[in-house]
N, C-alpha and C positions, 0 to 999 in steps of 0.2 A: 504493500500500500504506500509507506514513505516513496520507495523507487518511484512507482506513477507519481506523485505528489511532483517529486523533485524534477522530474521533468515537466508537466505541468507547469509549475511555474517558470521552468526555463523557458519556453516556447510562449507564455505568458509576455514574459520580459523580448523575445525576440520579435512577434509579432506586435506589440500595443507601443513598447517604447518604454521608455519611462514610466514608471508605476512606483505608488508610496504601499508601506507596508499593509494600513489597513484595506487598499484596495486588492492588496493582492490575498488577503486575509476573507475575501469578503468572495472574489473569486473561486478560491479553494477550500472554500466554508472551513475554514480552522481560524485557530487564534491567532495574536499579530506575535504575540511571544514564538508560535510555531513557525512562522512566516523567518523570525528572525535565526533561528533553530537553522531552518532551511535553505537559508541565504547563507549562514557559515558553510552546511555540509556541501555548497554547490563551488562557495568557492576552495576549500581545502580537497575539492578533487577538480580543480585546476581549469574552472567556469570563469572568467572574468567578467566578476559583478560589481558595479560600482554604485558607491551611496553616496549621494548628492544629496546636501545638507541645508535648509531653510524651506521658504514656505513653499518655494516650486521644487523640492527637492524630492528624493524616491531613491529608486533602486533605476540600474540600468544597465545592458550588457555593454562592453569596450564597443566602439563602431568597427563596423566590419567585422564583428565575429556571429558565424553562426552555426546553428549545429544542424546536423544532419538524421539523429535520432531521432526518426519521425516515422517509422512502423507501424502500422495499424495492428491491436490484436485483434482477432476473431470477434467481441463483442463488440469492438469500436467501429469495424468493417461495418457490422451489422446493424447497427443505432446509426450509419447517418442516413440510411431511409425516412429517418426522422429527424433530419435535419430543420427542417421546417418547424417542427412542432413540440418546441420544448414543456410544454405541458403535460403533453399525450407521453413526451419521451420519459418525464419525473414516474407521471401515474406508472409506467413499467418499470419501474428501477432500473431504469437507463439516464439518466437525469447526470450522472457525472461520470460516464462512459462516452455520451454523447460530445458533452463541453470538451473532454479529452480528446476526442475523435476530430473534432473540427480545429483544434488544435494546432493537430499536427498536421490536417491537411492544407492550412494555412500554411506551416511552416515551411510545406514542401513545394507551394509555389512559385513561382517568380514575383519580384515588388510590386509589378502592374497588376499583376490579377489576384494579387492577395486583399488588394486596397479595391480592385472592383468586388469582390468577392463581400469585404467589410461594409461595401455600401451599399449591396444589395440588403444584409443583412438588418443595418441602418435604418432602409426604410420601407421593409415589407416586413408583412407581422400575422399567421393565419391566428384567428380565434375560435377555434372550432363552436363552441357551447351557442345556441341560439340563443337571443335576446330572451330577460325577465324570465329567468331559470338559472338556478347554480348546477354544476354539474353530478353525476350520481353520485355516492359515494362507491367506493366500488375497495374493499377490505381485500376483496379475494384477487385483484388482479394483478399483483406481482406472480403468484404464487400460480395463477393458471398461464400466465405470461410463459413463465420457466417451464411451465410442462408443455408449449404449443414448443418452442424452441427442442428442448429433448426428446420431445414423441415420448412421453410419459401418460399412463392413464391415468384418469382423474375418479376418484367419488368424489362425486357431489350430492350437498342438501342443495334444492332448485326451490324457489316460492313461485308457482304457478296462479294464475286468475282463479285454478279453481280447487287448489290446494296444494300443497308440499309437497315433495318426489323426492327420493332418493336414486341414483342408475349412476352405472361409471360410463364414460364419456372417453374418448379417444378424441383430444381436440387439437384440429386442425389449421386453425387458425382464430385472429382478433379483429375484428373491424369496428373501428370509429365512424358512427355516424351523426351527427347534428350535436356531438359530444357526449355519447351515448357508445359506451364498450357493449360488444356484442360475441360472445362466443360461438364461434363454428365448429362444430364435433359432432363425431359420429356415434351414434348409441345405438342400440338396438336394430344393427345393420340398416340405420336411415341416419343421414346427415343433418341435425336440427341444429336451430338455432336459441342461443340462450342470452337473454339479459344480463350482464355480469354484475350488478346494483342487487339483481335477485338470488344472488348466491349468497347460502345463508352458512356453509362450508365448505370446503375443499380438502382431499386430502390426496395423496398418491396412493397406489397400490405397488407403486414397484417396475410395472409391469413395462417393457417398452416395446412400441406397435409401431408398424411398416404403414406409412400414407397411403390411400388409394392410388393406384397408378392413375396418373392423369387428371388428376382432381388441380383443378384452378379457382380460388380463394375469390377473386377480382369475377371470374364470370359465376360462379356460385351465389354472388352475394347480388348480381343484378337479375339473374335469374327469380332468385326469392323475392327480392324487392317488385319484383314486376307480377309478381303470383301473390304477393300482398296485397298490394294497390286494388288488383283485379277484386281478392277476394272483399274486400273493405268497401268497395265504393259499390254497391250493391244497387242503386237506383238513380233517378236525376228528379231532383227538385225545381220547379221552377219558379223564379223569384222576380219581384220588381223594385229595384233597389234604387238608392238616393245616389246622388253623386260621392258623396262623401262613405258613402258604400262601397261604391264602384273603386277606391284608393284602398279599402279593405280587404277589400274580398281578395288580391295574392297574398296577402301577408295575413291570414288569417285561415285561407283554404291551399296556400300552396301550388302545386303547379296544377290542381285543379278550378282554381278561383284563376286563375291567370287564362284558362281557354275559355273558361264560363264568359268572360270580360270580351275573348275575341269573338265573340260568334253572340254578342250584344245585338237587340233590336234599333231603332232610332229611337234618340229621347225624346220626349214630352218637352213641354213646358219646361218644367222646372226642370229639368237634366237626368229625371226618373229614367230608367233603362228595364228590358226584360230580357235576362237569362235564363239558363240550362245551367243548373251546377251538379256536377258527380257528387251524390253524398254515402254515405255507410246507411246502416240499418236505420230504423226510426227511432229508437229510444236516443240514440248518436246524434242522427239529424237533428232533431228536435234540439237540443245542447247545443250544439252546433250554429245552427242557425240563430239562436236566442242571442249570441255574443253579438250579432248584427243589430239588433234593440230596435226599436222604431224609424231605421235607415230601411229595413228590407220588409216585403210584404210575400207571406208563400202563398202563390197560386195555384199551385199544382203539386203531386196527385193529394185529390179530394181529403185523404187518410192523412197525408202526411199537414194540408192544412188545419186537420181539426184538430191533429195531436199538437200543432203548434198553439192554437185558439185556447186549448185546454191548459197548457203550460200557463199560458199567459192569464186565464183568467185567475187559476191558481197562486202564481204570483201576485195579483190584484187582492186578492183577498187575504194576501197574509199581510198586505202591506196598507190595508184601508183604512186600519186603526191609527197609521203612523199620524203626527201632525204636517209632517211636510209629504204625505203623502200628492195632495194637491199642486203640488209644485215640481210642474213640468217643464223640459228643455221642448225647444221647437225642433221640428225634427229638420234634421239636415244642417244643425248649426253645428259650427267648429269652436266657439267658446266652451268647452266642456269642462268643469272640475274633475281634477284626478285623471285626466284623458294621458293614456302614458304618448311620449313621443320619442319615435326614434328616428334613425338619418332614415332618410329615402332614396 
C-alpha cells in the first residue's frame, strides 16, 4: 500500500507541479504528517523533491526530471472504463485504483496531451442520478462488484414487490442506469435482473462459474429494457393539455411524453393541445397523470376517465374541510408556490 502511495504522489508532483502538503494530503486521503513521512522516503531513494518555503510555497520535482514508472496493474487497467464517473467508480471500490490509474496514464503522455487531457477533465462532469432523488443506497455493491469480476457465485437475500427470495445467482455483470445499480445474473438457468438497493445480503458460496459463451452485457440490457417498456406501457390515454403541460409532459413521461408532444393536434385558443400518451396499467395511469393537476384533461378511454374523475373527486373531499381549500391557482399559470425548477 505505502509503495502505491509513494508513487502516487510522485506522478502527483510530476503531472500538477507544485503542490503544498495539505493538498497532497487531501489527494491521497492521508494525513499531512504522512505526506511528510513520504516526501522523506521519496527523496532518500534518490526522487528529487524540493520544498519551497512561504505562502506560494509546496513540494516540487527538480525540472526536467521524470519518471517512467507508470505501469498499469490489472485493477487500474480495469477502473479507467470508469474514467468518467468517479462516483459510480467510489460506489465499487475503485475510487483510489481509479485516481491511480489516470495517474499514470497522465504521466505516460506527452506535455501537449497530458494538458489536453487535464482540460477535458476540467470541464466535462457526467452526473448520473436524475434530478430530486438521492441515489440508492446500495451496502451490497462492493461485494457483488468483486464477485461479477471473479465469476464467483453469489447467495442472495432479494426484496421483491411481492416478497423476499432467497436463490444463488451467477452474476454476470453491473449496469448503471438513471443512477440506479442493476445486477445481471443468471439463476435458475434464466438471466434476471436485480435491483442492487434491494439486496438485503450477499454472501459467496465458493463456487466459481464459466460465463455463457456469447452472452453481451450492453445488448442484454437493451434487449430487456425494450421488453420493459413494451411490457409497462400497456394502453394510450388521450389527453388535452395546457401549454405549460405540453413543457411537462418529456420530463415527466420521458421518451414517451416526448412522441405524445410530436404527433400533437393544433391548439385552440389558449394553446390547449390533444394527444396520444403511452401509459402502464390504470391504477399507474391514474398517478400518473394526476402529477399533470388541472394542466391536463383525460379524454379517452371512457375507464380510464372515470378512474381519473374518481381520484379527483376523492381528493376533493379529503380536502373540503381545509380553510384554504377555496383557494385556487388558474390553471395554466406559471406563478406556482413550491413549483420545483430545473435547467431546460
Amino acid at each position: 500500500m505505502r509503495a502505491d502511495r509513494l508513487l502516487s504522489l510522485l506522478l502527483l508532483l510530476q503531472n500538477r507541479g507544485r503542490m503544498t502538503a495539505s493538498e497532497l494530503a487531501a489527494e491521497l486521503e492521508v494525513s499531512v504528517r504522512t505526506v511528510y513521512r513520504d516526501v522523506e522516503a521519496l527523496g532518500a531513494a534518490g526522487v528529487p523533491v524540493c520544498a519551497d518555503r512561504g505562502p506560494e510555497g509546496g513540494y516540487r520535482l527538480v525540472d526536467g526530471y521524470r519518471t517512467r514508472l507508470t505501469g498499469l496493474t490489472d485493477a487500474e487497467a480495469g477502473s479507467l472504463f470508469l474514467a468518467g464517473m468517479p462516483g459510480p467508480a467510489r460506489d465499487l471500490g475503485l475510487g483510489a485504483v481509479l485516481a491511480s490509474a489516470q495517474l499514470k496514464v497522465q504521466a505516460a503522455l506527452p506535455a501537449e496531451l497530458a494538458g489536453q487531457a487535464r482540460r477535458v477533465q476540467e470541464r466535462f462532469h457526467l452526473d448520473a442520478p436524475a434530478w430530486f432523488r438521492e441515489a440508492d443506497p446500495v451496502p451490497c455493491l462492493e461485494a457483488v462488484a468483486a464477485a461479477v469480476w471473479e465469476q464467483r457465485v453469489l447467495r442472495v437475500h432479494y426484496r421483491r414487490w411481492r416478497g423476499e427470495v432467497r436463490r444463488e445467482v451467477r452474476p454476470l455483470g453491473l449496469v448503471l442506469k438513471g443512477g440506479i445499480w442493476y445486477l445481471v445474473g443468471l439463476a435458475d438457468e434464466t438471466v434476471r435482473t436485480y435491483r442492487v438497493s434491494r439486496l438485503l445480503a450477499v454472501e459467496g458460496t465458493g463456487e466459481v462459474f464459466d460465463r455463457p459463451a456469447g452472452f453481451d452485457l450492453a445488448a442484454y440490457w437493451e434487449e430487456s429494457s425494450r421488453r420493459l417498456e413494451a411490457a409497462l406501457r400497456q394502453g394510450v390515454a388521450r389527453l388535452r393539455i395546457s401549454p405549460r403541460a405540453q413543457r411537462l409532459l418529456p420530463m415527466q413521461f420521458g421518451a414517451a411524453g416526448a412522441e405524445a408532444l410530436r404527433g400533437a393536434g393544433t391548439p385552440d385558443e389558449e394553446g390547449w393541445v390533444e394527444v396520444e400518451l403511452a401509459v402502464e396499467g390504470e391504477a399507474v395511469a391514474v398517478g400518473d397523470l394526476l402529477r399533470l393537476g388541472a394542466e391536463a384533461e383525460v379524454l379517452g378511454p371512457p375507464d380510464l376517465r372515470r378512474a381519473v374523475m374518481a381520484a379527483v373527486a376523492a381528493l376533493a373531499g379529503r380536502y373540503q374541510g381545509s380553510e384554504n381549500f377555496r383557494e385556487v391557482h388558474r390553471p395554466g399559470g406559471t406563478d406556482r408556490p413550491g413549483e420545483r425548477q430545473v435547467p431546460s
